[in-house]
Backbone and ligand atoms as CSV (ligand in chain L), in Angstrom:
chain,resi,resn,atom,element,x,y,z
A,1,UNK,N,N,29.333,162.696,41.067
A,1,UNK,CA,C,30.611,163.326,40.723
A,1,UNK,C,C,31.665,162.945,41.768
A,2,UNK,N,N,32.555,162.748,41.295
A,2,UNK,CA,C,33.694,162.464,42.418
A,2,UNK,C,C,34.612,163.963,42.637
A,3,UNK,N,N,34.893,163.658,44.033
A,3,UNK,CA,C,34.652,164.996,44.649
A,3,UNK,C,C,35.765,164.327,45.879
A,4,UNK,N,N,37.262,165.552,45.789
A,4,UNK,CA,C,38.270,165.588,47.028
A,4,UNK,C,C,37.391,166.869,47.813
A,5,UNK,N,N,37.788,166.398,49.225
A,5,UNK,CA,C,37.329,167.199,49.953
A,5,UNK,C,C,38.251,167.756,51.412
A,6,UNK,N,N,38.776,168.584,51.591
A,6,UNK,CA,C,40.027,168.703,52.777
A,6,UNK,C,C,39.578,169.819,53.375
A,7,UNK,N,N,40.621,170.003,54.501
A,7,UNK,CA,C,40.164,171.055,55.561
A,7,UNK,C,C,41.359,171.271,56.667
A,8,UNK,N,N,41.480,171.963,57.207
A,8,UNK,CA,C,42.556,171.989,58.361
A,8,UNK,C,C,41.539,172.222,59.714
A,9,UNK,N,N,42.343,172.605,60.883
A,9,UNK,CA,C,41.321,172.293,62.246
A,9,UNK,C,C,40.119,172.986,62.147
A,10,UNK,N,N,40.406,174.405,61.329
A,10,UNK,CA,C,39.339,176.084,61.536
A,10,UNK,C,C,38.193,175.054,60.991
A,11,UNK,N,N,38.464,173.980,59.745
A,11,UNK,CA,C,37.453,173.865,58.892
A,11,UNK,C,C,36.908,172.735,58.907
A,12,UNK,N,N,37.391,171.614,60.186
A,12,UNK,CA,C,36.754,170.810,60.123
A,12,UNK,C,C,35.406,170.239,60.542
A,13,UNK,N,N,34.921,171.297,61.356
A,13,UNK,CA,C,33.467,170.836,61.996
A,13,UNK,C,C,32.551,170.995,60.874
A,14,UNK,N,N,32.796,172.079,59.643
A,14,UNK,CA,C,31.880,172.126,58.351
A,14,UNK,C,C,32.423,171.039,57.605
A,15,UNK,N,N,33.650,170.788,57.253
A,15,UNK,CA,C,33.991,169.859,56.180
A,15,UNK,C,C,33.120,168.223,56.355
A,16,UNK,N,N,33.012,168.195,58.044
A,16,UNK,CA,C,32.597,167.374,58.315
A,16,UNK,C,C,31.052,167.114,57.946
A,17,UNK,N,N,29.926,168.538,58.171
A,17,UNK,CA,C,28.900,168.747,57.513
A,17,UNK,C,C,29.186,168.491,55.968
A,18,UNK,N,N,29.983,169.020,55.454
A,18,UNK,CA,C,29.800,169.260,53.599
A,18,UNK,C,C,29.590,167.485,53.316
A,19,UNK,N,N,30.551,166.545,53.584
A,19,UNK,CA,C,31.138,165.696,53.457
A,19,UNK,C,C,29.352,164.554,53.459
A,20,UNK,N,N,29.305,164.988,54.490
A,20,UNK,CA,C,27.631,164.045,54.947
A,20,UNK,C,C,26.876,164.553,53.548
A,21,UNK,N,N,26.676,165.864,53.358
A,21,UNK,CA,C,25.931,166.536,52.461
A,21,UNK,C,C,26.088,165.646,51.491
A,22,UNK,N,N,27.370,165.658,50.695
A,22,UNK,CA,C,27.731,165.265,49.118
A,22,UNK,C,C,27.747,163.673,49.157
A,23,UNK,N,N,27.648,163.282,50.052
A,23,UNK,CA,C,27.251,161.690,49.876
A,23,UNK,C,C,25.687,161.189,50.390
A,24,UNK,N,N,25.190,161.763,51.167
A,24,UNK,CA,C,23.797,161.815,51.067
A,24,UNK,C,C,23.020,162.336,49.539
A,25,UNK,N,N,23.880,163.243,48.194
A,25,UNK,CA,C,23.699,163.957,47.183
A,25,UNK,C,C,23.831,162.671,46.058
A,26,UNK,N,N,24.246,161.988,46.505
A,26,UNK,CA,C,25.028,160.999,45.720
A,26,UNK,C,C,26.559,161.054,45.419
A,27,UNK,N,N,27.053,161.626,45.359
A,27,UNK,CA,C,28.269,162.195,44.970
A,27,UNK,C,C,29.404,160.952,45.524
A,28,UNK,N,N,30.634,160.683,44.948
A,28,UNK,CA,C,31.746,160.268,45.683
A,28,UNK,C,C,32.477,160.828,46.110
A,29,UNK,N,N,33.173,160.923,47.801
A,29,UNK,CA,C,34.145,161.965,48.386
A,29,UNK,C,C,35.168,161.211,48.470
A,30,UNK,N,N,36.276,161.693,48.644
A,30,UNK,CA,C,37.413,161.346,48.801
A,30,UNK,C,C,37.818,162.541,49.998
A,31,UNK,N,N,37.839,162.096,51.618
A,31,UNK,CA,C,38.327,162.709,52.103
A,31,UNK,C,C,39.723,162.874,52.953
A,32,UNK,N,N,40.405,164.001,52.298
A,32,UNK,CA,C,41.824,163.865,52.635
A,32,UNK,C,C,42.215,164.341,53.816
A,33,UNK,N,N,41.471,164.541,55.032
A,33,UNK,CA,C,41.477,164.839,56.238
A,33,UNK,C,C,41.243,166.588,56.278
A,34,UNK,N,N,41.681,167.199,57.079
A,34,UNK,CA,C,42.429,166.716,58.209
A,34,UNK,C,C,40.966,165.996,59.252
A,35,UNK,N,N,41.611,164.832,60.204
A,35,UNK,CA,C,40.293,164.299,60.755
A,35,UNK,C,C,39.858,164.486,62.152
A,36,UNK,N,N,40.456,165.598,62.644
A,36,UNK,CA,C,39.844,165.952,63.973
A,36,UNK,C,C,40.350,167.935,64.126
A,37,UNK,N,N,39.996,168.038,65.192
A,37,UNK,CA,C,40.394,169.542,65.067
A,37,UNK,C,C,42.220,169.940,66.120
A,38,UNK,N,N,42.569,168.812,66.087
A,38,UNK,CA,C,44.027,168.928,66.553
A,38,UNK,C,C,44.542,170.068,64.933
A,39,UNK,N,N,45.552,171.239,65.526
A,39,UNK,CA,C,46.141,171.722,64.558
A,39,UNK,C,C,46.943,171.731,63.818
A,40,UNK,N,N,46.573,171.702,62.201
A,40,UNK,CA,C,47.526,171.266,61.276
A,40,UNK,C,C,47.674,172.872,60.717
A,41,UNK,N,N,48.634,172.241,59.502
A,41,UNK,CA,C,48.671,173.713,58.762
A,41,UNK,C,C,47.859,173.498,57.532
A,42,UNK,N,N,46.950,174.385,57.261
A,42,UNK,CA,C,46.198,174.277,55.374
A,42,UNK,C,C,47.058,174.349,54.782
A,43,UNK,N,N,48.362,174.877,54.135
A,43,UNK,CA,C,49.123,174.516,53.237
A,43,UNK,C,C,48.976,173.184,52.858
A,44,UNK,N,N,49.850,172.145,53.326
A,44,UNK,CA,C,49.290,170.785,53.264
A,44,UNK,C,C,47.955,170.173,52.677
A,45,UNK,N,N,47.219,170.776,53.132
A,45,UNK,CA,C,45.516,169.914,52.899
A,45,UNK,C,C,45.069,170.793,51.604
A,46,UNK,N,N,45.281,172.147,51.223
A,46,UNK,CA,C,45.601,172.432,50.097
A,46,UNK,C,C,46.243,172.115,49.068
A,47,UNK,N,N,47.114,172.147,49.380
A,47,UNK,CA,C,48.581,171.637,48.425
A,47,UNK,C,C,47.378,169.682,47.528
A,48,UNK,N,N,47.299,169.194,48.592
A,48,UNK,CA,C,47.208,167.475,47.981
A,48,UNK,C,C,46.268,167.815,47.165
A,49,UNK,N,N,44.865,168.571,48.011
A,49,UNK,CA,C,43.054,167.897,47.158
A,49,UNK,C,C,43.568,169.030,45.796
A,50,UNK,N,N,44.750,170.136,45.411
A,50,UNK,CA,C,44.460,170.636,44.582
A,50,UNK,C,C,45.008,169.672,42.764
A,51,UNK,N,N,46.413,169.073,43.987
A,51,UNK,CA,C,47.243,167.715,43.095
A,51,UNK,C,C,46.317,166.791,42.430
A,52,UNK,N,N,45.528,166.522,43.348
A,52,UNK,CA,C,44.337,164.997,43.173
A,52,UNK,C,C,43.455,165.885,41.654
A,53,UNK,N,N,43.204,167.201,42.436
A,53,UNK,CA,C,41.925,167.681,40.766
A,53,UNK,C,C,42.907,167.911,39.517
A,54,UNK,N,N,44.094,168.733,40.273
A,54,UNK,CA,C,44.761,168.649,38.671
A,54,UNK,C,C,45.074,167.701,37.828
A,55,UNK,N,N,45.330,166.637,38.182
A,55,UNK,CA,C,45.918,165.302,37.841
A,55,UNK,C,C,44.530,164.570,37.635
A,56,UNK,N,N,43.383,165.291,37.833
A,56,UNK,CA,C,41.955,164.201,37.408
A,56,UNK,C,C,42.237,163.196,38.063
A,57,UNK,N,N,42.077,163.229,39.008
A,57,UNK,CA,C,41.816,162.124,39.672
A,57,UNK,C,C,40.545,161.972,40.154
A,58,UNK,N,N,39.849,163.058,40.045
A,58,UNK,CA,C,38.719,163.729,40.733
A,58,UNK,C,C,38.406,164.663,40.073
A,59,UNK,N,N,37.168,165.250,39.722
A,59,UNK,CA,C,36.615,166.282,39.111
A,59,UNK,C,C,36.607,167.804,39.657
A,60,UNK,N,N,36.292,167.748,40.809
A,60,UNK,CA,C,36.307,169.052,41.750
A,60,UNK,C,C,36.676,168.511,42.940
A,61,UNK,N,N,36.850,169.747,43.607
A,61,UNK,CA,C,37.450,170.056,44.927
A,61,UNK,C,C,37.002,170.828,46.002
A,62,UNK,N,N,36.866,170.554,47.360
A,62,UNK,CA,C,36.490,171.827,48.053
A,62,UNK,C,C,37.113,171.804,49.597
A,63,UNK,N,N,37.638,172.550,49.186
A,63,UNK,CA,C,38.724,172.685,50.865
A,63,UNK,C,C,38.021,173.779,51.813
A,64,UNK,N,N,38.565,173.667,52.674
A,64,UNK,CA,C,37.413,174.656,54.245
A,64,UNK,C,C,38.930,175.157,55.070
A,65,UNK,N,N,39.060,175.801,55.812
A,65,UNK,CA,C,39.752,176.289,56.639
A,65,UNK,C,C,38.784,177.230,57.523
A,66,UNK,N,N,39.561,178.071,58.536
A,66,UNK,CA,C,38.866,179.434,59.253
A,66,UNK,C,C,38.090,180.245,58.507
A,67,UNK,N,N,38.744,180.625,57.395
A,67,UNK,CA,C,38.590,182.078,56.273
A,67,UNK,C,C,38.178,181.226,55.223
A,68,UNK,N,N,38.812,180.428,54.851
A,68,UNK,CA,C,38.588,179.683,53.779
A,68,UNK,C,C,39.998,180.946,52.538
A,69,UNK,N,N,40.318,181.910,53.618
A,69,UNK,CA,C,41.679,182.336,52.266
A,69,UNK,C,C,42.823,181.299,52.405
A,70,UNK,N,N,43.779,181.266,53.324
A,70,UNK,CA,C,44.870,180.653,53.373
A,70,UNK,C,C,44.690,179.041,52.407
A,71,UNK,N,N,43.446,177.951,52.727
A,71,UNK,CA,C,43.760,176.812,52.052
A,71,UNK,C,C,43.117,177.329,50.291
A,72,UNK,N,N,42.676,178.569,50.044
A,72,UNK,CA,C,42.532,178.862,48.690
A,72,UNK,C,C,43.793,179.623,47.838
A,73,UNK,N,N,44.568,180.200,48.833
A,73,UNK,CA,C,45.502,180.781,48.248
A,73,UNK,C,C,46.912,179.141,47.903
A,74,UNK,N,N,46.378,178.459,48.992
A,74,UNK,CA,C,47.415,177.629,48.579
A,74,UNK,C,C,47.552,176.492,47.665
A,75,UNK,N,N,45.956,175.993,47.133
A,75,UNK,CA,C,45.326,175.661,46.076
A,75,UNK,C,C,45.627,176.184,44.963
A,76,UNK,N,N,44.933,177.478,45.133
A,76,UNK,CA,C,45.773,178.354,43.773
A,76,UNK,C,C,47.440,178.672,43.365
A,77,UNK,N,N,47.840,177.711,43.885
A,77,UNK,CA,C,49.666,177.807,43.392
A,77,UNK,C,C,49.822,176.523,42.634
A,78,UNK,N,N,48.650,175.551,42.835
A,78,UNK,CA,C,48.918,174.468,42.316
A,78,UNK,C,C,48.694,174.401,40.695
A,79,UNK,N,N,49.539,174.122,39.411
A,79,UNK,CA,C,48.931,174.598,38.312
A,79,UNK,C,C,47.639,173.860,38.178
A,80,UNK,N,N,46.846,174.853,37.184
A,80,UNK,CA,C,45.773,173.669,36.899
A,80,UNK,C,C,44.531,174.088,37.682
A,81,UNK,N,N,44.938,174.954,38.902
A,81,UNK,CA,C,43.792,175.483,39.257
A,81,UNK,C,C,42.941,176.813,40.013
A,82,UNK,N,N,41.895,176.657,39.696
A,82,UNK,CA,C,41.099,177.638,39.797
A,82,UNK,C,C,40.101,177.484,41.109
A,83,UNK,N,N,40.788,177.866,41.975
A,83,UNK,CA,C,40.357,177.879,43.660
A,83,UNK,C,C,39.442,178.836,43.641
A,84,UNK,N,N,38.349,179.163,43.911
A,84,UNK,CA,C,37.317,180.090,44.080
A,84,UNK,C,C,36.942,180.416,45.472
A,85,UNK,N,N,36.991,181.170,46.487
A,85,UNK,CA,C,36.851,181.363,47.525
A,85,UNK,C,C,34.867,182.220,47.666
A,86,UNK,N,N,34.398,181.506,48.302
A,86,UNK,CA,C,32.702,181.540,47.890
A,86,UNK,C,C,32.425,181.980,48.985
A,87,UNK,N,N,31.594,183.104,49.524
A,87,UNK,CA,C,30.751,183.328,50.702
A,87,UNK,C,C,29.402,183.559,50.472
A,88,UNK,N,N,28.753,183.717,49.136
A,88,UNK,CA,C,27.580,183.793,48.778
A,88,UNK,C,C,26.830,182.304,47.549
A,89,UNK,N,N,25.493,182.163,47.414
A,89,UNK,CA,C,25.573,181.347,46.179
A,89,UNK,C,C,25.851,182.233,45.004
A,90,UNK,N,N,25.542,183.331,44.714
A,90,UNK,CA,C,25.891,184.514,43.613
A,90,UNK,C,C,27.168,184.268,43.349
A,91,UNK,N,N,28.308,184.102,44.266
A,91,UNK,CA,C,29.717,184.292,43.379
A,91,UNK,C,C,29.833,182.484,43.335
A,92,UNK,N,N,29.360,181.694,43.661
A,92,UNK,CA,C,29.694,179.853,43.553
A,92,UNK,C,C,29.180,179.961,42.287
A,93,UNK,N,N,27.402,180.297,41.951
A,93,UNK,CA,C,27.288,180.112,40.552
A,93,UNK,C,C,28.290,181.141,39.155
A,94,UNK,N,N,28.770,182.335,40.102
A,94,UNK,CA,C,29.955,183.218,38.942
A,94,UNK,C,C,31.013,182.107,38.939
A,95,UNK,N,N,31.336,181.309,40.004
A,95,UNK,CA,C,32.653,180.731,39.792
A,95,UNK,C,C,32.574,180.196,38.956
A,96,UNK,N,N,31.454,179.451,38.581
A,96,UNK,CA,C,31.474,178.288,37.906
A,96,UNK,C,C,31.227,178.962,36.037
A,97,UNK,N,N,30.095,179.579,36.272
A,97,UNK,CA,C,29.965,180.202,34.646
A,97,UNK,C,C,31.011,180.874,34.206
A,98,UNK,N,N,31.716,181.955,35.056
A,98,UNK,CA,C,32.536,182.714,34.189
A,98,UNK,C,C,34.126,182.806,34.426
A,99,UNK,N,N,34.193,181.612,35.064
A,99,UNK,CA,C,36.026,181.299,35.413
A,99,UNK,C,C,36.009,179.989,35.510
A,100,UNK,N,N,35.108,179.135,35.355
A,100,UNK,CA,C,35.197,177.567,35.409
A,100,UNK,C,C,36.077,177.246,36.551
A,101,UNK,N,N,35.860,177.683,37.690
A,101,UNK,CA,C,36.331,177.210,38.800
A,101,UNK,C,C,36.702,175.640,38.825
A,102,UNK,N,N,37.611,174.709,39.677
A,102,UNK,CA,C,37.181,173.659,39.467
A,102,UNK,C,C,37.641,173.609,41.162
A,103,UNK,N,N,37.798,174.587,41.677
A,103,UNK,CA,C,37.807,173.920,43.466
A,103,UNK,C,C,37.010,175.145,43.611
A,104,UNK,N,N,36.098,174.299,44.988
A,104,UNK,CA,C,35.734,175.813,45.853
A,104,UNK,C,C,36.387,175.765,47.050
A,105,UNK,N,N,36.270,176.964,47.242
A,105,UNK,CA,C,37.001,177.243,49.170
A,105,UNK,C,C,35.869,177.733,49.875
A,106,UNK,N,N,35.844,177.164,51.246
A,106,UNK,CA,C,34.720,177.764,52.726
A,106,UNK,C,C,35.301,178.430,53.676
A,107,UNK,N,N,34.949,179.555,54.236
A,107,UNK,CA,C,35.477,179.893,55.457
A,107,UNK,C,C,34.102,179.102,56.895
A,108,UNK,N,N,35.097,178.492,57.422
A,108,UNK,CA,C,33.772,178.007,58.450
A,108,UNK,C,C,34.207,178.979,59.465
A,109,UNK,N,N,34.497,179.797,59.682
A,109,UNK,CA,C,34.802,180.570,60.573
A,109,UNK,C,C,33.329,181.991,60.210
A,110,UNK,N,N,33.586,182.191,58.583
A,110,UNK,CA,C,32.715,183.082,58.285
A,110,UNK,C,C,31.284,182.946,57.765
A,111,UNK,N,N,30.375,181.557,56.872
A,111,UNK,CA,C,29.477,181.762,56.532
A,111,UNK,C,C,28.693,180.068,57.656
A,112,UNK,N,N,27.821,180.763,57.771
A,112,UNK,CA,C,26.698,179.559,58.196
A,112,UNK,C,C,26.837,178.199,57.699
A,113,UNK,N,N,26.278,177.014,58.320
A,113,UNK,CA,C,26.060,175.934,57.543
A,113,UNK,C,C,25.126,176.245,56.415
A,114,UNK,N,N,24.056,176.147,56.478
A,114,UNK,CA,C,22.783,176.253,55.793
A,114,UNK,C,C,23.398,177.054,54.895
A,115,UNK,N,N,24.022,178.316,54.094
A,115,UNK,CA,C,24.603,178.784,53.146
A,115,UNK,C,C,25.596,178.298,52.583
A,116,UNK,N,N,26.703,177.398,53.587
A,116,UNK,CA,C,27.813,176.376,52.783
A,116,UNK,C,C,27.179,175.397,51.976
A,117,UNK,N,N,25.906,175.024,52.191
A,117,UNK,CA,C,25.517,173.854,51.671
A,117,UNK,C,C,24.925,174.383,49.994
A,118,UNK,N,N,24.510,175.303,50.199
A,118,UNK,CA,C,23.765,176.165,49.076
A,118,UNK,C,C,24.438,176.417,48.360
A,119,UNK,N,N,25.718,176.997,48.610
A,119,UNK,CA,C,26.906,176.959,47.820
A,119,UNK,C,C,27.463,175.729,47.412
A,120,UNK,N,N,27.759,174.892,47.809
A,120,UNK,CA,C,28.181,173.406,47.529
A,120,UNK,C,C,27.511,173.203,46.271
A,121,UNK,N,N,25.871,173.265,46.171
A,121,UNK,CA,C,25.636,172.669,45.507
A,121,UNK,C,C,25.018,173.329,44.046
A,122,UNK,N,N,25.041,174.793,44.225
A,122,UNK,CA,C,25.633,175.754,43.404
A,122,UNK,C,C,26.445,175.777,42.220
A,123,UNK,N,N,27.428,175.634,43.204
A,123,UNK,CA,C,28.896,175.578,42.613
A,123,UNK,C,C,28.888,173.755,41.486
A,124,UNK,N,N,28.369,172.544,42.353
A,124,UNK,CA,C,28.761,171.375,41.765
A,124,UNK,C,C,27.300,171.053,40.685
A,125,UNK,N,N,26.565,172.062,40.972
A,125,UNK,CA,C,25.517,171.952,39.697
A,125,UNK,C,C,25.181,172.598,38.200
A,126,UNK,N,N,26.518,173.745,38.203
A,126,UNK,CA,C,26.366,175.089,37.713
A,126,UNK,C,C,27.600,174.585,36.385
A,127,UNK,N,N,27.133,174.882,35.223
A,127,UNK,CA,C,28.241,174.252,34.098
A,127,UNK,C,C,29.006,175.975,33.804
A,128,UNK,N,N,30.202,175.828,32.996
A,128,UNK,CA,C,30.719,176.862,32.704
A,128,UNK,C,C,30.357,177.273,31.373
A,129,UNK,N,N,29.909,178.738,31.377
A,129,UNK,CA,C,29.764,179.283,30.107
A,129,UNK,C,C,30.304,179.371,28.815
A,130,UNK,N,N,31.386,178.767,29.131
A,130,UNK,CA,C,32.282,178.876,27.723
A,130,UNK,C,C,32.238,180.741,26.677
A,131,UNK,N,N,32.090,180.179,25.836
A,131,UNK,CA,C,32.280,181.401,25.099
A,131,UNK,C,C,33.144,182.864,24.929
A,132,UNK,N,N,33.176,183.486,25.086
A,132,UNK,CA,C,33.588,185.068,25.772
A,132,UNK,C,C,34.943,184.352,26.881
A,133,UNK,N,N,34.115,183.869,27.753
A,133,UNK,CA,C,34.544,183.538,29.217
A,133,UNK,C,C,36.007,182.490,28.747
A,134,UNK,N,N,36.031,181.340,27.873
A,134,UNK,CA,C,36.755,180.771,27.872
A,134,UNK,C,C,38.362,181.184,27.692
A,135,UNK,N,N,38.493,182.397,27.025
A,135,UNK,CA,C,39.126,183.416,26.168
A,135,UNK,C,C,40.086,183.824,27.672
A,136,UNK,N,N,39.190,184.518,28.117
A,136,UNK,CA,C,39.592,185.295,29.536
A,136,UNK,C,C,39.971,184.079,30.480
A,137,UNK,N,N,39.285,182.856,30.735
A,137,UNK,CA,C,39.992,181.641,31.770
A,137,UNK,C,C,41.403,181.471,31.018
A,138,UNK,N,N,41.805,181.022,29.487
A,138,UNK,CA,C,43.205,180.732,29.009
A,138,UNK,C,C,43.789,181.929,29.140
A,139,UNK,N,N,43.601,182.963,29.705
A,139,UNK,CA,C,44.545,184.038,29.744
A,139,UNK,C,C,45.132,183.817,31.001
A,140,UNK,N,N,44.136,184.013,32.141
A,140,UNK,CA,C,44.887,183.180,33.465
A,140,UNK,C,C,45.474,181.839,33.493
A,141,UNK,N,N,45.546,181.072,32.682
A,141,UNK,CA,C,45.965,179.992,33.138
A,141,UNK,C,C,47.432,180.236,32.326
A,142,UNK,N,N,47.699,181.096,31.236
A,142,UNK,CA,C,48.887,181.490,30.855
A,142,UNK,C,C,49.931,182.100,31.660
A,143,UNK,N,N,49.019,182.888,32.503
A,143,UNK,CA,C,49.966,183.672,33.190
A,143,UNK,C,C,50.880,182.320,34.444
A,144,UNK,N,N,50.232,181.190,34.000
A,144,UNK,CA,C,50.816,179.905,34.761
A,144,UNK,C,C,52.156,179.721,34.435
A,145,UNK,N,N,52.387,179.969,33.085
A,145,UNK,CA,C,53.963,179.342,31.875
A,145,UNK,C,C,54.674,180.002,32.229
L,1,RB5,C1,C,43.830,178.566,61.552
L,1,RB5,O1,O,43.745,179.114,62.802
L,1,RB5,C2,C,43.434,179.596,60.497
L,1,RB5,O2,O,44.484,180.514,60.331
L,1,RB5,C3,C,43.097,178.921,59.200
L,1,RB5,O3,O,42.067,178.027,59.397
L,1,RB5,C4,C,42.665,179.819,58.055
L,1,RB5,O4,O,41.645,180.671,58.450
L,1,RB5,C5,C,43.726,180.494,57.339
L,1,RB5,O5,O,43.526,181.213,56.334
């Protein structure tokens, strides 16, 4: 799967883990920095990997920061998407079945490696339920217009 992947300083020592992960997985990354832990702002590194999924350029997305809120809240302004902010695999596989997430967010500040990874692959293995669920995703994405 081709796969943007971004981060600001909080998030780069995991992004840097995820990144090894999803290409050791097979996967293609596209990583849009940031590439060291000098400080940027997540707006930015949000703002692009959410442009790149809306525009298909890429299938999914997964941005990292401290919290992993700030580069999800700023994802989620971008139309088109559905930023999921994950600290367990329980809500990566909800993201995916019952809101068709198509980015996830990490706090590397808050969950372990060994659980980011679980989630990663959670989230990029897990199809969306459709049905019921689809009904309720076009309602949020209305409230976009
Ligand atoms: C940067 O210090 C930190 O504020 C950022 O990584 C993130 O946690 C914001 O939500």
């Amino acid at each position: 799967m081709k796969v943007v992947i971004a981060c600001d300083h909080g998030g780069f020592e995991l992004k840097e883990i995820v990144k090894k992960h999803l290409i050791a997985s097979g996967h293609f990354v596209n990583d849009i920095g940031t590439y060291n832990i000098e400080s940027v702002d997540y707006p930015d590194y949000g703002k692009k990997a959410a442009e790149m999924v809306a525009k298909g350029e890429v299938e999914k997305g997964i941005v990292i920061c401290g919290t992993g809120i700030g580069i999800s809240l700023a994802a989620n302004k971008v139309s088109g998407i559905r930023c999921a902010l994950c600290t367990n695999e329980y809500m990566a596989k909800m993201s995916r079945l019952h809101n068709d997430a198509n980015m996830l967010s990490l706090g590397n500040r808050v969950i372990g490696t060994g659980i980011a990874l679980e989630i990663v692959d959670v989230f990029l293995n897990t199809e969306f339920e459709g049905g019921r669920h689809a009904n309720r995703v076009n309602k949020i994405m209305e409230i976009e217009k």
